[in-house]
C-alpha positions as CSV (number, residue, x, y, z in Angstrom):
1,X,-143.0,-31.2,171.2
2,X,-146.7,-31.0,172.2
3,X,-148.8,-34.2,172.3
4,X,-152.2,-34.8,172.4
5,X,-152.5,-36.1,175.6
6,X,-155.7,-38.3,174.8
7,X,-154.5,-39.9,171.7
8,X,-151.0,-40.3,173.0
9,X,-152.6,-42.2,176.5
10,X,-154.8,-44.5,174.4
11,X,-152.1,-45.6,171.6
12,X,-150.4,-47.5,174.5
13,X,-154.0,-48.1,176.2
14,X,-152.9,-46.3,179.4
15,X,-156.0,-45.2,181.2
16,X,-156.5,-41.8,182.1
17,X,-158.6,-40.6,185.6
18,X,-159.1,-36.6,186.0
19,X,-160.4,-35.9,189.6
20,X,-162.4,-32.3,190.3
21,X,-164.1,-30.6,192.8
22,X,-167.3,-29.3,192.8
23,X,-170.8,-30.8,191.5
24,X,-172.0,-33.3,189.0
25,X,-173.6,-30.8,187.0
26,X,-170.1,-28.3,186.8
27,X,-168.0,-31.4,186.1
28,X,-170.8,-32.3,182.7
29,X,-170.4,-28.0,182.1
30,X,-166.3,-29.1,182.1
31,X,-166.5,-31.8,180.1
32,X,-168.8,-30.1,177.1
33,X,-166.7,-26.8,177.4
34,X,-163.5,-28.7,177.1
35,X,-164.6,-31.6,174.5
36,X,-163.3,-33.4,177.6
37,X,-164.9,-37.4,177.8
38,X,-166.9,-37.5,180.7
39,X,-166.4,-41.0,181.9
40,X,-162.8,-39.8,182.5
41,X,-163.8,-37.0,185.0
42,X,-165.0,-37.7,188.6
43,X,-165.9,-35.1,190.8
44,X,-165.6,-35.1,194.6
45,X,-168.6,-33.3,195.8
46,X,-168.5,-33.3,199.2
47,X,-168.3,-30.3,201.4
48,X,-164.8,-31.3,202.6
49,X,-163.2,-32.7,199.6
50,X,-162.4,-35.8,201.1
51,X,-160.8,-37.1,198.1
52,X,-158.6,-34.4,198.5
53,X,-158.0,-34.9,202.3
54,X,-157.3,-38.5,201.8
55,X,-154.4,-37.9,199.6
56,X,-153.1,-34.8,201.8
57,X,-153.2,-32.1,199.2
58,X,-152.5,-28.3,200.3
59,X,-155.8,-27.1,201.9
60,X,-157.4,-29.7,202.0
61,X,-156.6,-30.6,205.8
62,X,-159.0,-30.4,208.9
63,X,-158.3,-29.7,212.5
64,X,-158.8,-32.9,214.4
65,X,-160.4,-30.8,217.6
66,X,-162.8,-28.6,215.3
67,X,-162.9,-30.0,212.0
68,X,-162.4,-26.8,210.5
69,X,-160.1,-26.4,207.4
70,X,-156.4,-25.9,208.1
71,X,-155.9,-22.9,205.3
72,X,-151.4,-23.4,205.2
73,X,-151.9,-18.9,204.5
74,X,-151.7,-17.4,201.3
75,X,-149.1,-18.5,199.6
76,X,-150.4,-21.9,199.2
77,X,-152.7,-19.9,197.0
78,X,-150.2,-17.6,194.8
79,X,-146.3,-17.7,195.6
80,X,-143.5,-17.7,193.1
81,X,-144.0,-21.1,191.5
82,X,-147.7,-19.7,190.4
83,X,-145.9,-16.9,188.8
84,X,-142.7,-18.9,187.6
85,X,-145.5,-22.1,186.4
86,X,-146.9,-19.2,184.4
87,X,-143.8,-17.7,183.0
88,X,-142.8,-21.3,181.9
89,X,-145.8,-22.0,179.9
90,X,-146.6,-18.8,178.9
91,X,-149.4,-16.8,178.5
92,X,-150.5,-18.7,175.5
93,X,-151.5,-22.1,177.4
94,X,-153.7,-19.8,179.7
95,X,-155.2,-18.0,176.8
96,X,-156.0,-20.7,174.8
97,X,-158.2,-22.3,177.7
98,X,-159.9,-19.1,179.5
99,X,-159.1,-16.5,176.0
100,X,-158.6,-13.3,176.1
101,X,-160.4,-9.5,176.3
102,X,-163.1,-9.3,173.9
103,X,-162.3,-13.1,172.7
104,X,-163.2,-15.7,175.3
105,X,-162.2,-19.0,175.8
106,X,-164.1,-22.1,176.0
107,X,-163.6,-22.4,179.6
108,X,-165.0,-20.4,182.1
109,X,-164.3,-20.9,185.8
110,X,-166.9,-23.4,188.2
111,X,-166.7,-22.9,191.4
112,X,-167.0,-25.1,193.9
113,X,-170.2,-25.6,196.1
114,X,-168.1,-24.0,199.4
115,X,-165.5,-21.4,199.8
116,X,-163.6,-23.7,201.8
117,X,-163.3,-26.3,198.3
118,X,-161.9,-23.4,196.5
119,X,-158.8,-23.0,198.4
120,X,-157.9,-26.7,198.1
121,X,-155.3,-27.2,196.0
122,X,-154.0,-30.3,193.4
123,X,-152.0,-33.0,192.4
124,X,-151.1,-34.9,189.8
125,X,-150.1,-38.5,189.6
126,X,-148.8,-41.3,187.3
127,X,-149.1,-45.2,188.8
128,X,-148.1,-48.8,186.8
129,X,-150.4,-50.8,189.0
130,X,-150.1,-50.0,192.0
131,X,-146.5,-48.4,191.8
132,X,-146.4,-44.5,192.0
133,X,-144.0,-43.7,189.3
134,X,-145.4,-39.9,190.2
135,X,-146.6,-37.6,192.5
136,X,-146.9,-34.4,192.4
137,X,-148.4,-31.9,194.8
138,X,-149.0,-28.3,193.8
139,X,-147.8,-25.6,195.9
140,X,-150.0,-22.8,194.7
141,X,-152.9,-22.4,192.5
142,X,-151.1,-23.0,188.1
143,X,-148.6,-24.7,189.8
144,X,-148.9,-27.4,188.1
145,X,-146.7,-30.4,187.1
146,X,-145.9,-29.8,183.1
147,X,-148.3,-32.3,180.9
148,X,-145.1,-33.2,179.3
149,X,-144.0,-34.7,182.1
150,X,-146.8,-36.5,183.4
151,X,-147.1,-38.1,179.4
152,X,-143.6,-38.5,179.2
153,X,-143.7,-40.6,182.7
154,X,-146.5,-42.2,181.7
155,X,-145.6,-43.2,178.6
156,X,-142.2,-44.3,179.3
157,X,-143.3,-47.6,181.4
């Protein structure tokens, strides 16, 4: 069963915080393209994602000595759990958020400011106060924890 996540969230007034990288003016792009509220969508624009760093997502590491970016090698970009996230949701999810040949979708990709941003990767969590009921970290790029399960967590406390 697929549930508005919005809706769902604010029935049981649960607050919702979406977290990107890049700049102020992608994130607004985001938001209109996805009818997505903007004061629910903070953007980390710094050149080393440091709200990434601080909660030790894949990529998103620096070398003490250099401060260069620890890249964990390719497949913390595409491995089997991209391929297997995108078997399990099907092609439709995708589809109906980037569209297809001749039909686009209303999102279209914003890169980050650096290369370096682009390789970080996500995660996605659920707290009650200050209790992690969730956390999920995504191995590879659409590996991704279902929405399902983030709402069913969330709205299950």
């Amino acid at each position: 069963m697929k549930r508005d996540v919005l809706p769902a969230l604010q029935e049981k007034n649960i607050p919702l915080i979406v977290v990107g990288i890049g700049t102020v003016e992608s994130a607004k792009t985001f938001a209109e393209q996805l009818d997505f509220p903007p004061e629910l969508l903070f953007v980390d624009t710094t050149e080393t994602t440091t709200a990434y760093e601080s909660i030790a997502t894949r990529n998103s590491q620096r070398d003490p000595s250099t401060g260069k970016q620890v890249f964990e090698g390719i497949e913390s970009m595409w491995s089997s759990s991209t391929t297997d996230a995108i078997k399990d949701r099907g092609r439709d999810d995708l589809s109906a958020i980037t569209g297809k040949l001749f039909q686009p979708g209303p999102y279209k990709p914003l890169m980050p400011s650096t290369t370096e941003a682009a390789l970080v990767q996500g995660a996605s969590f659920v707290f009650d106060g200050k209790t992690a009921l969730l956390e999920h970290y995504d191995e590879s790029s659409g590996a991704h924890i279902p929405i399902e399960d983030l709402l069913d967590i969330a709205l299950s406390r």
